[in-house]
C-alpha positions in Angstrom: -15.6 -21.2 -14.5 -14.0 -17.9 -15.3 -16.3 -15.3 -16.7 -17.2 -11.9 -16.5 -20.4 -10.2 -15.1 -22.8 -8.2 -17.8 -21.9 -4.4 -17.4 -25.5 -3.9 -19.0 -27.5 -5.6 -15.9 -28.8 -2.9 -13.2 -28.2 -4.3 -9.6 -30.3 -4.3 -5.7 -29.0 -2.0 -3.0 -28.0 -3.8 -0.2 -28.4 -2.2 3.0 -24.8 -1.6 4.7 -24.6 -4.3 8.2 -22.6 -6.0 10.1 -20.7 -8.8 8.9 -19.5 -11.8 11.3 -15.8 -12.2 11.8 -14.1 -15.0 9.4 -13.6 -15.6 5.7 -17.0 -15.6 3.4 -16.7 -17.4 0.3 -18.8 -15.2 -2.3 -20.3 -16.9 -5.5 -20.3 -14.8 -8.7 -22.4 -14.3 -11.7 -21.1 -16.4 -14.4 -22.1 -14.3 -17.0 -26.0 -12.2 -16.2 -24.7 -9.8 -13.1 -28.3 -10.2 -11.4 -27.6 -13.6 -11.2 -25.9 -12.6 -7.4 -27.6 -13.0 -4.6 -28.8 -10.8 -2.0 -26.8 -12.2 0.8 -24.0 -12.4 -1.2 -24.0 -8.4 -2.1 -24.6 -8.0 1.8 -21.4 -10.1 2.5 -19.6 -7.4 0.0 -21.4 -4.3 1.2 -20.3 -5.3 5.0 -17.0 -7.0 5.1 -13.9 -5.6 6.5 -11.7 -6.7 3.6 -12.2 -7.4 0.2 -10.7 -10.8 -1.4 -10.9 -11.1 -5.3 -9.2 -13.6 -7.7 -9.6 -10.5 -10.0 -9.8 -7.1 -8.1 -11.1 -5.6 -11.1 -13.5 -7.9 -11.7 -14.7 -7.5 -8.2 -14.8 -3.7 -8.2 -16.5 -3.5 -11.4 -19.1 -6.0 -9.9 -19.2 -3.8 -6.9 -20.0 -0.6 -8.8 -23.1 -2.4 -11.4 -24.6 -3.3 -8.1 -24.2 -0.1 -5.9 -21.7 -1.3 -3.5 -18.9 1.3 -2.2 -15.8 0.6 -1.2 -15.8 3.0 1.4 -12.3 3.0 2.1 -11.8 -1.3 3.1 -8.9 -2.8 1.3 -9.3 -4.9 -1.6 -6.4 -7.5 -1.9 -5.5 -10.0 -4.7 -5.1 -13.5 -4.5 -4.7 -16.3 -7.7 -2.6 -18.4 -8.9 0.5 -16.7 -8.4 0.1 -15.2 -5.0 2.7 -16.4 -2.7 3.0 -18.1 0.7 2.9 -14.6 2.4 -0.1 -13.3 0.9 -2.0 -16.6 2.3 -0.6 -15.6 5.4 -1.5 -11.9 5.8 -5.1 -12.9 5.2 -4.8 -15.5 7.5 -3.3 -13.1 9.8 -6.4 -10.6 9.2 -9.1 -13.4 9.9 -6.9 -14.4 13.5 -7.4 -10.5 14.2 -11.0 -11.2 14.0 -11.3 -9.2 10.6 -14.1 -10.6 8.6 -13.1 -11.4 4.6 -15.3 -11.5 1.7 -13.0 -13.8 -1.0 -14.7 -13.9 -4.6 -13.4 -15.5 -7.5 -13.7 -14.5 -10.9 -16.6 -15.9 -11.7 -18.8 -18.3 -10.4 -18.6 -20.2 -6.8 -15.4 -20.2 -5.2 -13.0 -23.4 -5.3 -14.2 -24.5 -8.8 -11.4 -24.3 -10.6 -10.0 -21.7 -8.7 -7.2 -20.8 -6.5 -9.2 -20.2 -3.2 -8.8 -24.1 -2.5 -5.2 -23.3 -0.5 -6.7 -20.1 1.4 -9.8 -22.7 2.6 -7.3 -25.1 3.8 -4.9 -22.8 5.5 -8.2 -21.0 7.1 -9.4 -24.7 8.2 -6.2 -26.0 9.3 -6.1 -22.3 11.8 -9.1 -22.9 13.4 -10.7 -20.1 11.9 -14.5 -19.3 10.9 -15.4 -19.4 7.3 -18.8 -20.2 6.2 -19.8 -19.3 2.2 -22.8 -17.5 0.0 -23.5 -19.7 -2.3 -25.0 -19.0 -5.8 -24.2 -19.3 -9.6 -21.7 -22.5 -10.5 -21.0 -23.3 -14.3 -20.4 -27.1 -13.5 -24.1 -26.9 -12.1 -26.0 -24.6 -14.5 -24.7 -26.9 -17.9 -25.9 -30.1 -15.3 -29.4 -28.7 -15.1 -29.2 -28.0 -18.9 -27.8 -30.9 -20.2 -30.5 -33.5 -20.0 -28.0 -36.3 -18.3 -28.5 -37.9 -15.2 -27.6 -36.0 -11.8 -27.5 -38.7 -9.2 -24.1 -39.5 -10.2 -21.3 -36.5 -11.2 -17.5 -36.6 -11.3 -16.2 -33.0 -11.6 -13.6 -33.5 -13.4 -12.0 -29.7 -14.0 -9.9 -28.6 -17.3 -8.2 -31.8 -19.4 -4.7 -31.6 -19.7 -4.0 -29.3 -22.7 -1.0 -31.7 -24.1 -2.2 -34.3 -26.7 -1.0 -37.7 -24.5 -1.9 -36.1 -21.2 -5.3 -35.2 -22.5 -5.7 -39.1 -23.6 -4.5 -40.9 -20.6 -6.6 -38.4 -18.9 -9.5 -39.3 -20.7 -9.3 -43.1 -20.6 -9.2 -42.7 -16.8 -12.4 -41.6 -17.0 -13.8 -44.1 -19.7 -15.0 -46.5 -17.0 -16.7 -44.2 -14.4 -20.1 -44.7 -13.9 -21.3 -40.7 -13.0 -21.9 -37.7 -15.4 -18.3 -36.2 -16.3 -18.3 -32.5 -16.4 -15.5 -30.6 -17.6 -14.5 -27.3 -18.8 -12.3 -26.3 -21.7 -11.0 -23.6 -23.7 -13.0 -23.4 -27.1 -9.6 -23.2 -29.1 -9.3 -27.1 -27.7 -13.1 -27.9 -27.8 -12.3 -30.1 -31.3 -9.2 -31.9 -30.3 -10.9 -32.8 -26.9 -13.6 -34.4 -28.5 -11.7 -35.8 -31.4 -9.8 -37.4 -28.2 -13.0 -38.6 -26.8 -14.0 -40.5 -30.0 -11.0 -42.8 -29.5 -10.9 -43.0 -26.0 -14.6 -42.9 -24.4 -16.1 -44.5 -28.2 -17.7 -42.3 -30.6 -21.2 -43.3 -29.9 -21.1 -42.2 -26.5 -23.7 -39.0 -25.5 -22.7 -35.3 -25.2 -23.5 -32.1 -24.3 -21.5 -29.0 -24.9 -22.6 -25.7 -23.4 -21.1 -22.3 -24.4 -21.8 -19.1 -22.6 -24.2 -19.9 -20.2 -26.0 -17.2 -18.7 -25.4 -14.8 -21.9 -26.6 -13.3 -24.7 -25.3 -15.9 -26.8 -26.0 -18.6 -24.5 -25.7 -22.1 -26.3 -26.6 -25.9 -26.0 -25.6 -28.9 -28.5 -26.2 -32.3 -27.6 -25.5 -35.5 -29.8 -23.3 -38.1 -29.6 -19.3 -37.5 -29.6 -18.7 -38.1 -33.5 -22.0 -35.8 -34.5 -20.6 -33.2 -31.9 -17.3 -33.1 -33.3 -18.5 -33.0 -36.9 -20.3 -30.2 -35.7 -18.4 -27.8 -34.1 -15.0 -28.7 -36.3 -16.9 -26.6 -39.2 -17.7 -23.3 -36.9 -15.6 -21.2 -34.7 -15.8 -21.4 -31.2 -16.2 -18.8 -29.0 -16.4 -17.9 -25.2 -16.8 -20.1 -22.2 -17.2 -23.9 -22.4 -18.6 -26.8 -20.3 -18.3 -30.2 -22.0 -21.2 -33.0 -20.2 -20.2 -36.6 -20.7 -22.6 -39.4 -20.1 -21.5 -42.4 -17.8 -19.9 -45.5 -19.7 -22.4 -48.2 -20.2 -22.1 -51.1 -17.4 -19.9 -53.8 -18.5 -21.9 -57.0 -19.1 -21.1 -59.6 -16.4 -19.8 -62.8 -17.4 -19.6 -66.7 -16.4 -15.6 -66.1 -16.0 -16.1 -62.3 -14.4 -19.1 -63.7 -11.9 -16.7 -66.5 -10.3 -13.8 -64.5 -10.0 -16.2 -62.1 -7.7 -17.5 -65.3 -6.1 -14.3 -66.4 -5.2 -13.3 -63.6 -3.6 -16.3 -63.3 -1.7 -16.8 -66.8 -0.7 -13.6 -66.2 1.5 -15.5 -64.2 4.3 -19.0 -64.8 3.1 -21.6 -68.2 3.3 -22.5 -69.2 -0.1 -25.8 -67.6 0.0 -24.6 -64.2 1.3 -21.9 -64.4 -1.3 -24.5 -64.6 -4.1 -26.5 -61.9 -2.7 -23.8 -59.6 -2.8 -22.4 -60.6 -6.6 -25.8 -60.6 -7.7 -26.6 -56.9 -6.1 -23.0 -55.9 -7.5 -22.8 -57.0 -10.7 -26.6 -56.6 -11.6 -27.0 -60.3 -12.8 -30.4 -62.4 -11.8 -29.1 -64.2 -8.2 -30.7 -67.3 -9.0 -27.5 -67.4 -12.0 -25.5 -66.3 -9.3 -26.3 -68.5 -7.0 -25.7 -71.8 -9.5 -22.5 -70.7 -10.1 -21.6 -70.0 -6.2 -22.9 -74.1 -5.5 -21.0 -75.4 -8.5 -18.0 -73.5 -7.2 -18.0 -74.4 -3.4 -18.8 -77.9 -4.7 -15.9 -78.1 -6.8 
C-alpha cells in the first residue's frame, strides 16, 4: 500500500554496524513513521546501497529517523525501471555489496515492483533475507473483525467497468477473506460492482488511512456501505475486506455427481467418507446415496 511516513513522528538512533552481503527487503511505515522497526533502521543505517521505490520517500524517512547517507548511493527502482537497472543491482549484490530495497510504503512485494528484483536475485543464487514490519493488507485484517484463517490477497481491481466485474465474479465463490486495495475516487463503483456481483447482503469492511490521524473503519454489509460512502468524499488510502461467500448447500443431484466420481478409485465406504467430509453433509445421507448408486 503506497503511503507516506508522518514528518511529525521523532525517530530511534540506530547504531551504525555491519550489514551482511545480499539484498534486504525493508518494510515501511504505512502512515505513523515510528511504526519502523529497529532492525529495519539498522538495515538502512548499515547497507552498502540504498534501494527505494521512491528515493525521496526513502531519504525523507531516513532523515525523521536520524539516519545519514554518508556518502552510499541511493538508486531507484519502480515500475518503469528497465531491464538494466535489475541488472546493475544484481550486478552489485554478485560483488558481494549488501542492498537495503524499500518500497514506498509498507512491506515490500505488496503491490509493488520489487517482485522482479526478488526473482532475478533468487534465480542468481544470491542472499536476500527481509525486515519485516508494517503491511496494509495485514493491519485492515486485524481491524476488520472477519475471519483470518483463510485470506486471498487479491491486489487493486481492474479500474475499467467490465474488467472490474469479471474480476469480481471470480472471486464470488472463494471461500477466504478478500482483501483488496483501491483508489477512493473508485471506492463507490467498486462496491456498487460488488452489489451485483458478490450479492448486496454480503459483509464489508472498508478501511481508510490506517495508521493516521484520520484513521477510519466502516463495516456493514455491501448495499449499507455503498449508501454510505456514495454521500461523502473519499479521501486517502483504501483497503476494502470482503467476507468469504456462503458454502453452497449440497444437493441429492450435486452429492452423486461427487459420488460418482469418487466411487471410481474409492470403496463405497471411503467414498462417502470423503463426500461427506467435502461437502459438509451428515455421512450417514451420504452413505444412502453412495449404496443406492453402486446398487443401481
Amino acid at each position: 500500500m503506497r503511503q507516506g511516513a508522518d514528518p511529525g513522528d521523532g525517530g530511534h538512533k540506530p547504531a551504525l554496524r555491519a550489514i551482511s552481503p545480499g539484498l534486504h527487503f525493508v518494510s515501511t511505515p504505512i502512515g505513523a513513521a515510528r511504526d519502523i522497526t529497529l532492525r529495519a533502521l539498522d538495515v538502512l543505517a548499515g547497507a552498502d546501497v540504498l534501494v527505494a521505490e521512491d528515493t525521496r520517500t526513502l531519504r525523507h524517512l531516513m532523515e525523521i529517523h536520524g539516519i545519514p547517507l554518508n556518502g552510499r548511493p541511493v538508486i531507484a527502482y519502480h515500475d518503469h525501471s528497465g531491464e538494466g537497472q535489475m541488472q546493475r543491482l544484481v550486478g552489485l549484490l554478485a560483488e558481494g555489496k549488501s542492498l537495503a530495497y524499500a518500497s514506498e510504503a509498507g512491506t515490500p512485494l505488496i503491490s509493488d515492483p520489487g517482485f522482479e528484483l526478488a526473482r532475478a536475485v533468487a534465480a542468481a543464487g544470491l542472499p536476500m533475507t527481509a525486515a519485516p514490519g508494517p503491511c496494509a493488507a495485514i493491519c485492515a485484517l486485524t481491524l476488520s473483525g472477519l475471519p483470518t484463517d483463510r485470506v486471498r490477497f487479491a491486489g487493486f481491481p481492474p479500474s475499467a467497468p467490465g474488467a472490474r466485474r469479471r474480476f469480481l465474479e471470480e472471486l464470488a465463490g472463494v471461500q477466504a477473506t478478500l482483501i483488496l486495495y483501491e483508489s477512493p475516487k473508485r471506492l463507490v463503483a467498486l462496491l456498487s460492482d460488488m452489489a451485483s456481483t458478490l450479492g448486496a447482503n454480503r459483509q464489508v469492511v472498508v478501511c481508510r488511512e490506517l495508521t493516521k490521524r484520520f484513521e477510519e473503519v466502516l463495516r456493514g454489509t455491501v448495499a449499507t456501505l455503498v449508501a454510505d460512502v456514495e454521500t461523502r468524499e473519499i479521501k486517502g488510502e483504501i483497503v476494502v475486506l470482503v467476507d468469504r461467500a456462503a458454502p453452497a448447500e449440497a444437493t441429492e443431484e450435486s452429492i452423486g455427481a461427487a459420488l460418482d466420481a469418487a466411487l471410481q478409485s474409492m470403496s463405497v465406504k471411503d467414498a462417502a467418507t470423503f463426500v461427506s467430509q467435502t461437502l459438509g453433509v451428515s455421512r450417514k445421507i451420504v452413505y444412502r446415496i453412495a449404496l443406492d448408486r453402486s446398487q443401481g
